[in-house]
Structures are given as C-alpha cells and as structure tokens.
N, C-alpha and C positions, 0 to 999 in steps of 0.2 A: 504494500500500500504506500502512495505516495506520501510524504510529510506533509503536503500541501493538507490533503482529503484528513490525514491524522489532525492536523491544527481546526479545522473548519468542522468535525466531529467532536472535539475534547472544548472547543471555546475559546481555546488559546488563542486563533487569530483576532477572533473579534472581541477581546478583552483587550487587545496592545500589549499582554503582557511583554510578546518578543518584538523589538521595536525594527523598523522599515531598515534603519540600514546593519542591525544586524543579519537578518532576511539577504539583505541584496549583497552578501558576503559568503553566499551560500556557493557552492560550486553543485552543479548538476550531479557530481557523485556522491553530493552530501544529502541533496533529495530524496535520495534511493534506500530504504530499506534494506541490508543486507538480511535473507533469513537466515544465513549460520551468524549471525550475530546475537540475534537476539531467544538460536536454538536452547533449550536446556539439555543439561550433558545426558549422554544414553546411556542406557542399561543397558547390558550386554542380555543378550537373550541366543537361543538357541533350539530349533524345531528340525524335527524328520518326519519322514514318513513312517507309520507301522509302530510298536513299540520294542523300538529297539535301544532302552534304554542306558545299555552302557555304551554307545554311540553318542548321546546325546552327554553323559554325562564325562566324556572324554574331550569333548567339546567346549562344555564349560569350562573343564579344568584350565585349558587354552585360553580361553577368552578372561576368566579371574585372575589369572596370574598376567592381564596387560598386552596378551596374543592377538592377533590379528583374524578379521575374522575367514580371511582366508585360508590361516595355518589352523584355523578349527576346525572347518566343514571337510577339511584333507583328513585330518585327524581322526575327528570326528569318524567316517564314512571308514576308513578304516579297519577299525575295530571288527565290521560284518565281515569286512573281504577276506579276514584272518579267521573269523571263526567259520568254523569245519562244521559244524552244526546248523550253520544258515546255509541253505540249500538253495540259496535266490542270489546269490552273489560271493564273487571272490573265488576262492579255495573250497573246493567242496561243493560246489555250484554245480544243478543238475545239466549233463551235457547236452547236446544237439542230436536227434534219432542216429549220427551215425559214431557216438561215443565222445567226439568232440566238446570239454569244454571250453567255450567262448566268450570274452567278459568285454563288454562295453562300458565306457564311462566321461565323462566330462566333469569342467571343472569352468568357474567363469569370477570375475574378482571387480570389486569396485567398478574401476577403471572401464570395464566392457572387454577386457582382454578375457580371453577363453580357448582351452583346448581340449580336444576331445582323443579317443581310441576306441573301435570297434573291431570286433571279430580278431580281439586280443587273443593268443594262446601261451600256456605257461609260465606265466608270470601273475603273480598272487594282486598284485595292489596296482589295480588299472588305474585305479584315480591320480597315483600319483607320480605313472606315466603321461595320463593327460596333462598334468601340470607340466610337467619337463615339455611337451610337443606346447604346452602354449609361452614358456620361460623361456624356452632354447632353438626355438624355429620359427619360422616367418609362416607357418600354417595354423591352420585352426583343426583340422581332424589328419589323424594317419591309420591305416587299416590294415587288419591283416598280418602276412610277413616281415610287410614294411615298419609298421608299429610294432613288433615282436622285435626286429633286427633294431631298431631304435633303443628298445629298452634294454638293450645286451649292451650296447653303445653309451647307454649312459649309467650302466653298474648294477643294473636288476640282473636277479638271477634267475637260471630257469628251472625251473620244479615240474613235477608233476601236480597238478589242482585237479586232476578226478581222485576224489576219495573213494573205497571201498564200500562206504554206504551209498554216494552218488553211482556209483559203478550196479552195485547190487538193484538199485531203483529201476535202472534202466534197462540190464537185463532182464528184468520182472516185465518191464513195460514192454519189451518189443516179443513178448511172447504175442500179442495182440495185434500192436505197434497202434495203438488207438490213440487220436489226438483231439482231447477235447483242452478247453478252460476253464478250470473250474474255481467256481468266482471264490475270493478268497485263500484259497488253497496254496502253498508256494510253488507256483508253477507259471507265473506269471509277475513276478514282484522285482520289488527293487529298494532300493534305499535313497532318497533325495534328502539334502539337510540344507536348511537357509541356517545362515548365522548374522547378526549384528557384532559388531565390537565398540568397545567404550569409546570410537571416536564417531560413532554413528556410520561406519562402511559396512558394506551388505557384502556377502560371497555366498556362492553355493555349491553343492558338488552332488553331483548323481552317480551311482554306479548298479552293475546289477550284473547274474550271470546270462541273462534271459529268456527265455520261455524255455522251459524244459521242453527236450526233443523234439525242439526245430526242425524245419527244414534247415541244411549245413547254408552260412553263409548270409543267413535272417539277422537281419538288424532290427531294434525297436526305436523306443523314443529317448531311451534315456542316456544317450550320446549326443542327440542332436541336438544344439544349442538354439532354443527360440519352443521346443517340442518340449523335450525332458526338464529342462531349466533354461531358465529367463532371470537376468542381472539388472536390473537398472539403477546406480545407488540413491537418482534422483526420485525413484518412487516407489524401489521395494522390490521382489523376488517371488518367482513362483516353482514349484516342481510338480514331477505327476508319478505316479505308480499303477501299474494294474496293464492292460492291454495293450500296448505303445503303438500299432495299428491305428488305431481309433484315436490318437492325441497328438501322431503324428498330422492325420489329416485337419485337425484343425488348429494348427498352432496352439495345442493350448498354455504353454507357459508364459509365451508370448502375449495374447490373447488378452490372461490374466492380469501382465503386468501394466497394459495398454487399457485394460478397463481402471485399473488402480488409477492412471495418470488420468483419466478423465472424471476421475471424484468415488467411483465406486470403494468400500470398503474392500479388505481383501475375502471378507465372509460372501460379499456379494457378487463380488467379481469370479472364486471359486463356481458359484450356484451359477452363472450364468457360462460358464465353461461349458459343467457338467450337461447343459442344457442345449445347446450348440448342440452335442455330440447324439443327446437322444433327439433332435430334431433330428441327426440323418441315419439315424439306426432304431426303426420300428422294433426293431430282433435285441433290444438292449438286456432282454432278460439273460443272454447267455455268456457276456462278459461281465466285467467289473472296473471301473474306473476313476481314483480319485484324485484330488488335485490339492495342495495345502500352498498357502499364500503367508507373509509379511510384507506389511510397508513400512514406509521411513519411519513411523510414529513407533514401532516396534508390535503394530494390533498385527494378529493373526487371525486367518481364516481357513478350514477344511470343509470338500463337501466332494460325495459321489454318487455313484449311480448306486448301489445296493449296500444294506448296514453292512458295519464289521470292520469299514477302516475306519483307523483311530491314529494320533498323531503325537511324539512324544514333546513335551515341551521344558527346557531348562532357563529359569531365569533366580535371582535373589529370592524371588516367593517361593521358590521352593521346584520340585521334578514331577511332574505329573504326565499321564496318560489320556489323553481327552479322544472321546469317540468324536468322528466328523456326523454332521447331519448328512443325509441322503434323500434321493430323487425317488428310490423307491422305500417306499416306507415299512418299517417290522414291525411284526403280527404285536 
C-alpha cells in the first residue's frame, strides 16, 4: 500500500501533523512499502505427505538448529529412501513387472532453481542426486544410465535397493502379473515434504520408488517439476502423492501454487486441484489422489479424492498427524 493511501486512511495527512516540505523530501523509494520490512520473523514449520513421521521430524531437527530449509526437505525425505520397510521409495522400493527397481525424484529451493532424476537404478538416495544435477549442471532433469553414471561421478555408491521382501512381493505378484491401484495401498505412493526456515524461504523435495510393477521405463509425477512439486518463495509450495498419471495431466502443483498467488488459501486451492482432476475422470472411484499445500504465511492445506490421506506436520506447537479432507466422502 502506498504511504500516500496509509496517510489519507490513519488522518495523518489531513491533520498537518507531517508538514509539506517534509513530504516533498520524500524520494519515490520512500513511498513504497517494502513487505519484508514490515514481515514478522517465521516459524520454521515442516509438512509431508503420508505419516511418515521421522521424516518430518529429521526435518525439524534441521530447521531448529538455524538449517536451511533446503538442507531439510533433502534430509528430511531421506530418512524413507533409507528405510527398507517403506516399500514406496528408496531402498526396498517395490520394483517395475520386470524386477527392476526404479527411483525418481526432484528437489526445487527458494530461488526457482530445481533438479530432478528419473528411472534412477542402484543408488539409494535419488533426492540427493537430484540436488547434485540441479548444484553441479546447467540441467534440470537426467534419466536413466545417464543419471546413474552421474551419480558414480559425483561419489554415490552403487548397491543393490531390491530387498528380499520387495523381491518376494513380486514374485508373489507375477504368479498372476495382475495390475491394478489400489487406493491407499503402497503401491502407488510417494513422499513430498515442503519446508519453511527461520528466514521465511520455502524448498521442497519429492521422491518415491513408483508404482509397483510398472510397465519398465514408466515415469510419474513426482520428478516432474511444476506436477510433483511447485517452489514459489513469493507464495508458497505444493506436492502431490497417489496416481502421478492423473496430476501429471493437470499440473497440479503448479496449478496449486498459481491458485495460492491469486488469493486462494492453500486449503482451497488443494480442493480445487482435486477437482480439476475428477472433472476429467468420471472413473475416479479406482484411483487415489492427494495434494498438500503451504504459503508464505506458513497456513497449510490437504485434500483428495478418497479418505485415508493424512499429512505429517512439525512446527514449535508441537508433531502431529492431521487427516486431509476428501472429495469423496467416508461412511
């Protein structure tokens, strides 16, 4: 708001208190309201998708000890890629019908700088290859052998990430080889995390292993930068989880953050995502799709097509697990 419109609102001009030739001493950049001036200092806060609460709570630890919130959504997202027990990302991540597993991921920071890997093999912590491809190269995504031979090149090592219980799953499953989604189920999932840090900058980071027993070579959303996650630091951050088919075709993190800049809350802006997508999918009943948002102010928003996601959250008040509302509604 201009000072003029402040003075002519509060009384001030037309009292005389501030007299004509200190006014005419004004410089045009004195006029101007800066908003980080008159911001108040942030709270760090921290949100994922799913309740994957020592994710979120490794995140914190980042952000209270003065971290960036860059070095926490890396961190952060971590945590899944390493445990052998999440079967939706990382290490242990259920492989693609032909044994293959595959890890896509992105990462995107204040600034709008962002990098991504997909159809990653042998190498535990895609996330934090995507950073080296967005730190150390003039690219925004690398695929494949090329993102494999990248990350040998910058000091990752290579492992085996099909575990014995992802292995056993899959042999179970190609007795059949039956490919549905089953909503909810980890078979379909992912990990996205927004973080703030105490200087009020936004980052996020997606990763996931995705869809169990793919077709070899299937990518979803949660690589694609503007699909899976959307940075803006001027108005907040969005991610998605669940069917990345269906959130590819409508930009939805994009989408989200793009409703946020034109006044929508991130609660709102979420629901109207969700909405878009069962406008062009009458058949919505046999996926599952949700979307979790922050803006500047640090307000959060969740919402999807069917109950059951839920969204971890860390800030000073405390770690909590908060269900998203949904499009379709439980009994």
């Amino acid at each position: 708001m201009q000072r003029r419109n402040f003075l002519k609102k509060t009384g001030l001009g037309a009292t005389g208190i501030l007299s004509i030739p200190f006014l005419a001493s004004w410089t045009e950049e004195d006029i101007k309201v800066n908003p980080k001036t008159i911001a108040t200092p942030m709270t760090p806060i921290a949100i994922c998708t799913w309740n994957f609460e020592n994710a979120t709570a490794k995140a914190w630890e980042v952000l209270s000890n003065g971290g960036t919130a860059l070095d926490a959504v890396e961190q952060g997202v971590m945590i899944e890629e390493a445990d052998e027990t999440n079967q939706t990302v990382g290490k242990g991540g259920r492989p693609d019908r032909d044994g293959n597993v595959t890890l896509d991921a992105c990462i995107m920071d204040k600034d709008g700088n962002c990098g991504s890997v997909v159809y990653l093999q042998n190498i535990t912590h895609a996330v934090s290859v995507a950073r080296k491809v967005m730190e150390d190269t003039p690219h925004v995504i690398l695929a494949g052998k090329g993102a494999e031979q990248f990350a040998y090149e910058k000091g990752f090592k290579k492992e085996n990430i099909l575990t014995e219980k992802s292995k056993r799953d899959w042999l179970k499953w190609k007795e059949k080889s039956q490919y549905e989604t089953i909503i909810n189920i980890e078979n379909h999932d992912t990990i996205g995390m927004l973080t703030i840090d105490k200087n009020g900058d936004i980052a996020g980071a997606c990763t996931t292993s995705g869809m169990a027993y793919k077709v070899g070579g299937r990518v979803g959303d949660s690589p694609i930068v503007g699909a899976g996650l959307f940075i803006d630091n001027e108005v907040g951050g969005a991610t998605a989880t669940g069917v990345g088919e269906e959130v590819v075709r409508t930009v939805g993190s994009f989408l989200i953050v793009e409703l946020m800049r034109q006044g929508k809350s991130p609660q709102e802006a979420c629901e109207e995502a969700v909405k878009r997508i069962i406008a062009k999918n009458k058949d919505h009943d046999s996926f599952q799709v949700g979307f979790l948002a922050i803006n500047k102010k640090g307000e959060t928003g969740a919402y999807c097509i069917h109950p059951g996601f839920s969204f971890r959250k860390y800030t000073e008040e405390g770690h909590t697990n908060n269900p998203a509302g949904s499009y379709v509604k439980g009994e």
